[in-house]
GUGULO-312555 format. One line per 2 residues: number of its first residue (from 1); for each residue x, y negated, z of C-alpha. Coordinates in nm, 2 decimals. Example, Ala and Ser with C-alpha at 12.3 -4.5 7.8 and 13.67 -1.06 7.14 Angstrom:
REM GUGULO-312555
1	1.23 0.45 0.78; 1.37 0.11 0.71
//
This chain:
REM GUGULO-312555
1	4.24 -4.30 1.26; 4.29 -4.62 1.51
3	4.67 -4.59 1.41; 4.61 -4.56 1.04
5	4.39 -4.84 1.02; 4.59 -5.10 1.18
7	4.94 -4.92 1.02; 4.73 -5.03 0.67
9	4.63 -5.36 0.75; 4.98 -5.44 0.88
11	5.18 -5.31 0.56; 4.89 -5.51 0.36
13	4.96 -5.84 0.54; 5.31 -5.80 0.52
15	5.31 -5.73 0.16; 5.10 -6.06 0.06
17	5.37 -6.23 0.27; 5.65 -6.08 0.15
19	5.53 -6.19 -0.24; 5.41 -6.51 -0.11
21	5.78 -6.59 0.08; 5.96 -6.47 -0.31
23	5.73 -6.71 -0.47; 5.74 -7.02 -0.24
25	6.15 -7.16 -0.28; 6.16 -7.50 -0.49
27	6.12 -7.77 -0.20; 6.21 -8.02 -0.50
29	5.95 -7.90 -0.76; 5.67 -7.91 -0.47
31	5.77 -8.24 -0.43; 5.81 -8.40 -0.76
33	5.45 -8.23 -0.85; 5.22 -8.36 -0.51
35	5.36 -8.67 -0.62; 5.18 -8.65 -0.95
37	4.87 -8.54 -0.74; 4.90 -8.80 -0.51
39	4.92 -8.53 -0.23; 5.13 -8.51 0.05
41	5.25 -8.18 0.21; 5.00 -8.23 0.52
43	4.72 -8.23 0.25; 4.79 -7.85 0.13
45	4.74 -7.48 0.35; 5.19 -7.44 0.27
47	5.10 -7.08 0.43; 4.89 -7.03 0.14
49	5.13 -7.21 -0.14; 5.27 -7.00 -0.36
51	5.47 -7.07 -0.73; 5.66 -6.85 -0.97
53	5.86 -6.90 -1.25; 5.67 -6.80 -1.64
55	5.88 -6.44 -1.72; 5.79 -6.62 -2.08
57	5.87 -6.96 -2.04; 6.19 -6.93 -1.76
59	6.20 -7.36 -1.81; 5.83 -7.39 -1.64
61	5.68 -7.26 -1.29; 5.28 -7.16 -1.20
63	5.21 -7.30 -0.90; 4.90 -7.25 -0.68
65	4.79 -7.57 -0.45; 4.57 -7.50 -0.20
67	4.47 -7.86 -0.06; 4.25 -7.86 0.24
69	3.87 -7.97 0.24; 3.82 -7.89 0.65
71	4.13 -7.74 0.84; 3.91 -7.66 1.17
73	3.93 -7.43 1.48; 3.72 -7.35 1.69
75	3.76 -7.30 2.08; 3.89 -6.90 2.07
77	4.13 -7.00 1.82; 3.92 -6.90 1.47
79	4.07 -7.07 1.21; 3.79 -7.19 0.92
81	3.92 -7.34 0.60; 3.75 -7.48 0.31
83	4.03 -7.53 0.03; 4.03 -7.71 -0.35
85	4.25 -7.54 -0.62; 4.51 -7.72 -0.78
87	4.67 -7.44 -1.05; 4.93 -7.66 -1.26
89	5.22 -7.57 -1.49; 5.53 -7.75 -1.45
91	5.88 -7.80 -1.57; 6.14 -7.67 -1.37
93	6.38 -7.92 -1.42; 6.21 -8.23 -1.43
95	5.85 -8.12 -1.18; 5.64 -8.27 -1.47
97	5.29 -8.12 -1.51; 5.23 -7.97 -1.86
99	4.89 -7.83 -1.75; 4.67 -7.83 -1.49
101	4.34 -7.72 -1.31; 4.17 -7.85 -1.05
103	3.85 -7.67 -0.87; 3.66 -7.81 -0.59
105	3.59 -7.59 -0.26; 3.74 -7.30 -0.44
107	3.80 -7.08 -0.12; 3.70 -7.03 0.19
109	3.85 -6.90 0.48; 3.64 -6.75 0.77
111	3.53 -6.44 0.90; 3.65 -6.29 0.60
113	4.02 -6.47 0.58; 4.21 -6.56 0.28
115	4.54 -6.31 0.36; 4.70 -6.45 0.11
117	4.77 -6.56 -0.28; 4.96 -6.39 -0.55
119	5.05 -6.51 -0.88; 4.98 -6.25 -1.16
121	5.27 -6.27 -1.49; 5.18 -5.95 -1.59
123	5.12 -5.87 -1.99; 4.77 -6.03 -2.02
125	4.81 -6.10 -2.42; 4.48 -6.19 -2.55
127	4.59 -6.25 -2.90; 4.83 -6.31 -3.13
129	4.90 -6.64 -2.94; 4.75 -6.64 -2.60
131	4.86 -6.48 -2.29; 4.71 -6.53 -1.95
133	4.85 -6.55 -1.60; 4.67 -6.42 -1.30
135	4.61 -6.52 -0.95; 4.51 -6.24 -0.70
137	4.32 -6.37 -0.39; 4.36 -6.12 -0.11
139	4.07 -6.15 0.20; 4.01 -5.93 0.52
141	3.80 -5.93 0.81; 3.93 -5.83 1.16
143	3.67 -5.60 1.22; 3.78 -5.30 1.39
145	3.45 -5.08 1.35; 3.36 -5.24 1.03
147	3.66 -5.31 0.85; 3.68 -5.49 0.50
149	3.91 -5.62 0.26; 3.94 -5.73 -0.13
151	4.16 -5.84 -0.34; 3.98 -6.07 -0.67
153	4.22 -6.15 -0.98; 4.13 -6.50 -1.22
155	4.28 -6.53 -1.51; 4.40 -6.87 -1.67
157	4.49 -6.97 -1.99; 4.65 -7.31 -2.18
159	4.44 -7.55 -2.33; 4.61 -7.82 -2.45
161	4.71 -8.02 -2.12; 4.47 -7.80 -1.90
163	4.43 -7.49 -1.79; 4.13 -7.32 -1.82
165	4.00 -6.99 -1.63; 3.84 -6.76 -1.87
167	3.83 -6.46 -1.59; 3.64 -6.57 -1.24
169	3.76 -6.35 -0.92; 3.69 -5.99 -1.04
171	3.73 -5.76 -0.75; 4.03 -5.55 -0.84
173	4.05 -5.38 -0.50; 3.80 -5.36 -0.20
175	3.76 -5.14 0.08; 3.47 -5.13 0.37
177	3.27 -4.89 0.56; 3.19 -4.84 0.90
179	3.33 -4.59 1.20; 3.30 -4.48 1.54
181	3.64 -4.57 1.60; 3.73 -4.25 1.73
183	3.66 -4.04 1.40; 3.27 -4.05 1.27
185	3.23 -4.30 0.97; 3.21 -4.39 0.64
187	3.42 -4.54 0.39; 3.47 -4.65 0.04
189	3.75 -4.75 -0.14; 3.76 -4.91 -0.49
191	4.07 -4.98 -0.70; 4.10 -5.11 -1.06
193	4.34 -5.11 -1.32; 4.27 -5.37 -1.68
195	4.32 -5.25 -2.01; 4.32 -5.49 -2.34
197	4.13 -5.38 -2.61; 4.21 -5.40 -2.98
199	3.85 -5.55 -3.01; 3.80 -5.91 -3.03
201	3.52 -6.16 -2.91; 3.50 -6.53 -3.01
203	3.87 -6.50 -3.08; 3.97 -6.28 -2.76
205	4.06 -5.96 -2.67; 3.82 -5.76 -2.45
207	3.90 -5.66 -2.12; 3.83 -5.31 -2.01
209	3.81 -5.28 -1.65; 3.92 -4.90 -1.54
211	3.77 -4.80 -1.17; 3.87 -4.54 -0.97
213	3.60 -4.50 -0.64; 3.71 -4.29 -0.37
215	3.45 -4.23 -0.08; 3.57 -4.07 0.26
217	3.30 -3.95 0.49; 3.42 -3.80 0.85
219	3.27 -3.63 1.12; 3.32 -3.51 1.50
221	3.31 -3.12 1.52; 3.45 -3.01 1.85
223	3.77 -3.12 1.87; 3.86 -3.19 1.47
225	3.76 -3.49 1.26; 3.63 -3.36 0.96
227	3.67 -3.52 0.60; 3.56 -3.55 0.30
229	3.64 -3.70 -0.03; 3.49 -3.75 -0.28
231	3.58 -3.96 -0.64; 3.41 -4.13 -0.92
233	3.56 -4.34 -1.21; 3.38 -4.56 -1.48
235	3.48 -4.82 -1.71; 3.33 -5.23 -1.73
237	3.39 -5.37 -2.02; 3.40 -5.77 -2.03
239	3.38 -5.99 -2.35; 3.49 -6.33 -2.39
241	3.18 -6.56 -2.45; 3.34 -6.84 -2.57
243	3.37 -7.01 -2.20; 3.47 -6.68 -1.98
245	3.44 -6.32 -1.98; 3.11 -6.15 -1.85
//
């Protein structure tokens, strides 16, 4: 179980590195757009940088800026950030923002550590004319005995020379419980898939949030670890209320 656990949280790290490395490459449009933010590299968590290029737009880049608020650590070398978004849309060839957002003391870093960033192209069409990007924001603790991790996903969309997030950090994965470390414990496990529905509100499509819960409960008899799971689903549907979806 030891072995499992740590086997997990290693092929988790390394795949929010692995994105983050195929979405961190244009030194130049960095550059170009901290200019524009009056920001130097020094100012911004570059572990935590990430930018992709729009799958419908191949001329501009998403980029996620993480500058730092407090870059401190502490004397057994705990590392606690506070960060500001910047989330801006640029041109590839020139770094010119088209549209940006800016969010004070966004994230926070801690016990519960920001693994890393993902940016999200997938097909969030919300009408006829709109279609969303995502951000997924992966945390973790290191807690061997009470282990924890989530994954939230915001959604953005254009809005003349802004962006605007109409989807605030839904959890689309989390995991948690508590063990023995040897066997005994508890654990649950959530995952969620989205689903756009044909239905409107104040001019967007609804989101339907599909859940799949999965709850592992082991115990110590003799010499086995005994387990059981069990699994629930439900659906959450979210309507747009004219600023976000609740």
């Amino acid at each position: 179980m030891n072995k499992l656990i740590l086997a997990l949280s290693f092929l988790f790290i390394c795949g929010a590195a692995s994105s983050q490395e195929a979405e961190t490459q244009n030194d130049f449009l960095l550059a170009k757009v901290l200019a524009q933010l009056k920001l130097k590299k020094t100012d911004i968590s570059q572990d935590l940088y990430v930018e992709k290029v729009l799958p419908n737009a191949k001329t501009n880049s998403v980029m996620v800026i993480p500058k730092y608020r407090k870059n401190e650590t502490d004397q057994y070398g705990g590392v606690y950030l506070e960060l500001d978004a910047f989330v801006v849309i640029a041109n590839n060839i020139t770094g010119k923002i088209l549209h940006k957002y800016h969010e004070t003391n966004a994230w926070t870093s801690d016990a519960i550590a920001i693994l890393g960033i993902i940016i999200d192209t997938g097909i969030y069409t919300l009408n006829s004319e709109t279609r969303a990007f995502g951000i997924r924001v992966s945390y973790a603790n290191g807690s061997q005995p009470n282990p924890y991790r989530r994954t939230d996903l915001s959604l953005f969309i254009r809005k003349d020379k802004s962006l605007k997030k109409v989807l605030k950090e839904y959890p689309m994965a989390t995991s948690g419980g508590e063990w023995d470390t040897k066997c005994a414990g508890e654990f649950e496990e959530t995952n969620a898939v989205i689903d756009i529905d044909g239905t409107k509100t104040n001019g967007l499509n609804n989101l339907i949030f599909k859940e799949t819960i999965v709850t592992t409960k082991r115990v110590a008899k003799d010499d086995d670890c005994i387990e059981k799971k069990t699994t629930k689903y439900r659906s959450i549907k979210l309507k747009y209320n004219g600023v976000e979806y609740k």
